[in-house]
C-alpha positions, 0 to 999 in steps of 0.5 A: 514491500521492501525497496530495493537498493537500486544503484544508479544509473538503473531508475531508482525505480523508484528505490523508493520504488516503493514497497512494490519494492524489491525486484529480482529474478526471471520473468515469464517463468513460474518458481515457487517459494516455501516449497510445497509439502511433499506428501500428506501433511503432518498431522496438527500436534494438541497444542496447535489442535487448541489453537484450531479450535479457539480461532474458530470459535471467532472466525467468520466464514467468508462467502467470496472473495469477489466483491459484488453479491450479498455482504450479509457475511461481512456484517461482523467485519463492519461491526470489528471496524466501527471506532476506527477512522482509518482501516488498513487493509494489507496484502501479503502481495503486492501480485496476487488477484484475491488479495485485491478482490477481497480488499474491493469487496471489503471497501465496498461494505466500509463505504456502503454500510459503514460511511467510509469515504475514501481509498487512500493507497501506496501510489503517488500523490498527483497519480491519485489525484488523476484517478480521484478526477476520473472517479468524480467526474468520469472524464478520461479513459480510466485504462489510460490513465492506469496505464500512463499512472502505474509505470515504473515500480508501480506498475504491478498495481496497473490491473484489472482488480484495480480497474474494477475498483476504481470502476465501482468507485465512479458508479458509486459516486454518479449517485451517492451523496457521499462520493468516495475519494482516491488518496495518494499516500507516497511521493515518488512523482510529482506531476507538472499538474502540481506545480501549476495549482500551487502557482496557480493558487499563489497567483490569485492568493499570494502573488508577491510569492509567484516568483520565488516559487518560479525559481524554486520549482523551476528545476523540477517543472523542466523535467520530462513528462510522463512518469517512468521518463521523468522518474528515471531523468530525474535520478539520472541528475548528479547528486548535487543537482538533487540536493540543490533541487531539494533544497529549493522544493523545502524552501519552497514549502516554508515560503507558503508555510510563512506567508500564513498560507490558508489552503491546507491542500496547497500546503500539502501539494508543496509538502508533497513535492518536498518529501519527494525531492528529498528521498531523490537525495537518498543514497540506496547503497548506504544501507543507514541512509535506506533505512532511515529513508524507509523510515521516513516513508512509512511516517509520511504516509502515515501522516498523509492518511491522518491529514486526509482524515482531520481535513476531511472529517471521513473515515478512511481505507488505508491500502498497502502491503502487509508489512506497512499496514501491521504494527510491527515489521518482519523486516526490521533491518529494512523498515524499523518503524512501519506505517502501521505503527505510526497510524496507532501513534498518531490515532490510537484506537482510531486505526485498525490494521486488518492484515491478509494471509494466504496458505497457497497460490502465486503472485506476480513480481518483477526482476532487477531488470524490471520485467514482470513474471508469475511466481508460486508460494506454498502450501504454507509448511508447518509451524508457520502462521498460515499453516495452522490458519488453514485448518480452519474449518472454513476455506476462507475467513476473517478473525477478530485477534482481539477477541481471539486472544480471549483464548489462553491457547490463541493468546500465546500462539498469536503473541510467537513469532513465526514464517509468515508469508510476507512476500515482496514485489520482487523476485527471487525473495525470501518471503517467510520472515518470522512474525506474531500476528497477534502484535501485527494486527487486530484483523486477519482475512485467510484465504486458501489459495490465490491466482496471480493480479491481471494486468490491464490489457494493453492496447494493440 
């Protein structure tokens, strides 16, 4: 979840490379992080015994993390999310199978039980907005579609948990009267699609604009298609050339924006393109200019998924790494001001931030020079968040922290910043930065170990 500082001429992969963020280390080869206990472990001291038992007057045994089957276990999860719009659910990987399934599983009750009618992630806008095509009309191959979408910075997400998500969705949608939308939340992409419905619309709405949007987009239509190649042929442009290019995509927005332009969605494709264009203006080796770029995304995706859920009237699953979807960050030197909370700012209590932990297992993550390998973390080592949540007596669980609190003994642990994994999409990281759950989030799903994501196979 933390970007890179990718300096040109590598792609900035994007820099903004998107809280799959932070590449390092050697592919095809298995280390492990937080490394395992050598022996038994320590046994629980009376304090963190009280804490043991407090959480598990509130936990919720969880049947699987599969989705599928019988949701008669996540009853009380659907009850912790009603007076939300917006639930974040956060993964504390951007690499690991069950934190995906588990997040399926969980959307599939929101939308079967509880109306929820869209799955807004950390991907592009105009990748989404493919996807979301697929899923209402099932034109396409959905596995080249993730494979021509989730290039990039975003190609740890082009795996089967999510094909089987995205899947789901297009089943659930032949039938229902409430189909289910994909949302993009980020701007690293813009597609030539893009341009053309914002021209198009101008054509038909607006046509004494058409040619001032010609010359403002003309730049960023002459780019090269397919995403990593336009991504990386974009931020190979000198410096000057971005700004210029950023300087007509803002120019462009407030021409629609003062012509008293009534398409809310042609609004936002030109608000979108002009966020983009911006953040290709970023210097990532300055670290002031990284972080207030990190800054500015965070807030961004946070109003997308609030513009999204004003515009559409539906309640919403916000997808992202853990260290976006919490109320506060473990890595503020790199993200001052999460998504999370500016979700609480902008909604108040319309927004839950459901995180998800995990005492053992691997992940996927790729190295500065892009290749992807599989990684291990834990078991979780003592005085850590997850250490204690493992006691647990059940294997894999939810908890309500909000209720949990109750507890004087669970309201000072939850109020303490500790390891927590937090692990990013790169390797080598450091991924047990210190944080209070109990200030990140209303929910916690603990699951004992995880495998490393499938990716899509690729075609001979």
């Amino acid at each position: 979840m933390a970007h890179t500082s990718i300096q040109r001429p590598v792609t900035k992969a994007l820099s903004l490379t998107l809280a799959l963020t932070a590449f390092l280390g050697a592919a095809a080869t298995t280390a492990t992080a937080a490394g395992p206990q050598a022996g038994p472990a320590p046994a629980l001291s009376a304090s963190d015994h009280g804490v043991v038992t407090g959480l598990e007057r509130y936990a919720h045994r969880l049947r699987t993390a599969e989705p599928g089957g019988s949701g008669n276990d996540l009853a009380a999860f659907a009850s912790m999310t009603r007076g939300a719009n917006i639930v974040g659910l956060g993964e504390a990987s951007h690499g690991s199978k069950e934190l995906f399934t588990v997040k399926d599983r969980l959307f599939r009750q929101l939308v079967t039980r509880e109306g929820f009618s869209a799955f807004a992630m950390e991907i592009s806008w105009s990748a989404a907005t493919r996807i979301d095509a697929y899923v209402h009309t099932g034109e396409g191959d959905l596995r080249q579609i993730l494979r021509e979408e989730f290039q990039d910075g975003y190609s740890l997400l082009n795996t089967e948990e999510f094909l089987n998500l995205f899947s789901w969705v297009r089943e659930h949608n032949r039938t229902s009267a409430r189909p289910v939308r994909i949302v993009g939340l980020d701007f690293s992409d813009a597609a030539p699609e893009q341009y053309e419905h914002i021209l198009g619309w101008a054509e038909g709405h607006e046509p004494a604009l058409v040619p001032e949007l010609r010359r403002h987009y003309a730049a960023l239509r002459a780019l090269p298609t397919g995403v990593a190649t336009r991504m990386a042929a974009y931020n190979a442009l000198p410096l000057g050339e971005r700004k210029a290019i950023a300087k007509d995509a803002a120019a462009a927005y407030r021409l629609l924006s003062e012509a008293g332009t009534r398409d809310p969605w042609v609004l936002q494709e030109a608000r979108v393109i002009s966020h983009m264009a911006t953040e290709y203006t970023v210097d990532w080796s300055d670290p002031a200019q990284a972080k207030a770029a990190s800054r500015h995304r965070d807030r961004t995706m946070a109003e997308t998924a609030v513009w999204w859920q004003r515009q559409t009237g539906g309640r919403l699953v916000v997808s992202a790494h853990n260290g976006h979807s919490a109320y506060e960050s473990a890595v503020p030197e790199s993200y001052p001001v999460t998504m999370g909370a500016d979700l609480r700012e902008l909604v108040g209590r319309e927004y839950l931030a459901v995180g998800t932990s995990l005492n053992s297992g691997d992940y996927r993550a790729k190295t500065a020079t892009g290749e992807a390998g599989t990684y291990s973390v834990g078991p979780a080592a003592p005085g850590s968040n997850e250490y204690t949540l493992d006691k647990v007596r059940y294997r894999d669980f939810y908890v309500d922290l909000r209720a949990a609190r109750r507890d004087p003994a669970v309201a000072g642990w939850l109020d303490t910043a500790r390891p927590t994994f937090v692990i990013p999409g790169r390797y080598p990281n450091q991924p047990t930065p210190p944080l209070a759950l109990g200030r990140a989030f209303d929910v916690m799903v603990h699951l004992h170990t995880v495998r490393a994501s499938v990716p899509v196979a690729q075609p001979e």
